[in-house]
N, C-alpha and C positions, 0 to 999 in steps of 0.2 A: 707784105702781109704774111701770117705764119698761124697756122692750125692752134688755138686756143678751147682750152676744156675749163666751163663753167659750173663746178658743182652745185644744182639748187639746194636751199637748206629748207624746203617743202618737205622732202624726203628724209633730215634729218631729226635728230631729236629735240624736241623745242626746249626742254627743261635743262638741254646741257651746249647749246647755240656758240660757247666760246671754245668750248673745247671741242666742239663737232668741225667748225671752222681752221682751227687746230691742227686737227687727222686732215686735212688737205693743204696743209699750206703750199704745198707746189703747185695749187692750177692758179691757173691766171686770171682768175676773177671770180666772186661767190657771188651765184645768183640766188637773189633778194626776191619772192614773189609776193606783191601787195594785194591782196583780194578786198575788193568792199563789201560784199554779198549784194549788191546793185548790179557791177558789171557784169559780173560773174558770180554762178550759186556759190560762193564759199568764201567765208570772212578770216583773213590768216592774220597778219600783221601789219603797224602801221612804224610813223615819225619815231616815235623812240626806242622803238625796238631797233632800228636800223640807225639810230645815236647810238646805241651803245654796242650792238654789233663794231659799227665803224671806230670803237675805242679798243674792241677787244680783240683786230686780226687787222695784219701790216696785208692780206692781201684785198685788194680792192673793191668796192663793191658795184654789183651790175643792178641793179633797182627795176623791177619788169613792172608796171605799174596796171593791173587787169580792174581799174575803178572807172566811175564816171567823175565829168570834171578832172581831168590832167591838168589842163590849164589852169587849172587853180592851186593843185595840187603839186604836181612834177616841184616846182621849184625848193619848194620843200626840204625834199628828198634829196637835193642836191646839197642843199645850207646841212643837212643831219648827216650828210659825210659817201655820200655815194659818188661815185666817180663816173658812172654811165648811167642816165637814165631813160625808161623805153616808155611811152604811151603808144594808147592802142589810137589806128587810124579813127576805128568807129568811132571813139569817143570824145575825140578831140573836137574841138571848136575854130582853132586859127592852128594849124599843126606847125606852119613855116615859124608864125610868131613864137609859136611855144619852143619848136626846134632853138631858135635864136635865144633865146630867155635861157635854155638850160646851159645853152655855150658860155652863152656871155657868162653867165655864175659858174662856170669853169669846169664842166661835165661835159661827158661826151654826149649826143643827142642821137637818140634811137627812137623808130616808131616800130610797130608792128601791126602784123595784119592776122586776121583770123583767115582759118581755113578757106572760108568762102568769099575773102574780099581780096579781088583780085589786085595784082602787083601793076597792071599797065596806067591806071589812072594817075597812080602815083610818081609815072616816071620825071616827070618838072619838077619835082621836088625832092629828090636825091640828093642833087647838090649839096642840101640842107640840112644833113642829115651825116656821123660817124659812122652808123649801122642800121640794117635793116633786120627785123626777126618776123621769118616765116615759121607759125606757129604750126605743126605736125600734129597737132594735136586740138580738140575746140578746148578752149584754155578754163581754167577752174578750178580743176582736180589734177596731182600728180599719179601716178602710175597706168594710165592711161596707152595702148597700141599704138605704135606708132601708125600715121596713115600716108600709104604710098602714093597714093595720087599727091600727092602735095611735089613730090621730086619733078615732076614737069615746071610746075610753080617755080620752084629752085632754081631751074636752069634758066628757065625766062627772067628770071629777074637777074643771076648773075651774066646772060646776057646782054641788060639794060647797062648794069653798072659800066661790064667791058665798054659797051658801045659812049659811052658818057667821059669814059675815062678814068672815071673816079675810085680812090683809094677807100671804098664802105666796104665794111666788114658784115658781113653778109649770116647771119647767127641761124639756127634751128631748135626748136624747143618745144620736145614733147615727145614719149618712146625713145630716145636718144639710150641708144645702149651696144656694144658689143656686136650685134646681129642685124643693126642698122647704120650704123653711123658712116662704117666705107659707102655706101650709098648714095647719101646727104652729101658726103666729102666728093666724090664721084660729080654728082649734081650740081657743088657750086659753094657748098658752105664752108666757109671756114669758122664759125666760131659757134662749139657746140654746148647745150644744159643738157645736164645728165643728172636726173636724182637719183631715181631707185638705183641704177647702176654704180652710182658709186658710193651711194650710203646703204646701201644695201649689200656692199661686200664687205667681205671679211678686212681687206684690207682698204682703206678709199683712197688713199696713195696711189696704191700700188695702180688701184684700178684708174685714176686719172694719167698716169703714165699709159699704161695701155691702152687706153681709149686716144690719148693722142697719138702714139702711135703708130694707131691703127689708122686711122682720120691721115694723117701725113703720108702714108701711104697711098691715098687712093685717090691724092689734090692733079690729077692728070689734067683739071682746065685749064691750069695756069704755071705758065715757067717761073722758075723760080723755088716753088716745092718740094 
């Protein structure tokens, strides 16, 4: 495993999504945030937006999906060209089956948890699962504080992983900036969303090199980093 920086395009400009995509082509994945205004107060983007994203940038896409009905949905997202995609714990229906369903169509399978739902119920079901995203944030809106009590969260789950064995990439998303992220990396995360922070600088290059970095620096859980 190796420190991966995910620029969300929440924080980018919607009217110009290829060429924003573009100005970052070095991180290692663009994250996608689908809002339905159901799961979450805010209605962003759906299926064909992220077809023709996935036409317009060779780098890959991470599909965070903050709707109800995943199980319905998720597979979708993968057929439209995303190459990881995440449902939330809450709102899943069979999480294992859906985990399986998005493999099988050739994605990687991520869930994630909101702030307040904890990480131990879940641990039988890791196995099942490429990554986990612990949200830093109640998910909805980007620019948003990051919130510290979540770094306990972090650690107990890469914890669980250690204890399991298992090669999950362990994500954080939400305040992910400069002034937080050695932290989160400190705690256990290896693979970070950063919006305002890096479509918010002047350069977003420059600032996704920095932010990994800085993040590679501070992987003290794990040898190897």
């Amino acid at each position: 495993m190796a420190v991966q920086i995910n620029p969300s395009i929440l924080s980018a400009d919607f009217a110009r999504l290829a060429d924003e995509a573009r100005a970052v082509a070095g991180a290692d994945w663009l994250h996608v945030d689908v809002m339905d205004n159901h799961f979450v107060p805010n209605l962003t983007l759906g299926v064909p937006v992220v077809e023709s994203l996935a036409r317009a940038t060779d780098t890959p896409l991470d599909c965070h999906l903050m709707i109800e009905d995943p199980d319905r949905w998720a597979p979708q997202y993968v057929e439209a060209g995303a190459g990881s995609v995440t449902f939330h714990a809450e709102a899943a229906h069979a999480p294992v089956r859906l985990a399986r369903e998005i493999r099988a169509k050739g994605a990687r399978a991520s869930m994630a948890l909101k702030p307040a739902t904890p990480i131990e119920p879940y641990e039988d079901l890791l196995p099942e699962l490429d990554m986990l995203l612990i949200m830093t944030v109640e998910p909805g809106f980007g620019g948003q504080s990051f919130l510290d009590i979540m770094l306990p969260k972090i650690r107990r789950t890469r914890e669980l992983i250690a204890k399991h064995g298992l090669e999950l990439w362990l994500q954080v998303d939400g305040g992910v900036s400069a002034s937080t992220i050695e932290r989160c990396a400190d705690a256990g995360a290896d693979v970070f969303v950063a919006g305002s922070a890096v479509y918010g600088a002047s350069d977003p290059a420059e600032a996704v090199r920095a932010l990994r970095e800085q993040a590679a620096a501070s992987t003290t859980w794990a040898c190897g980093h």
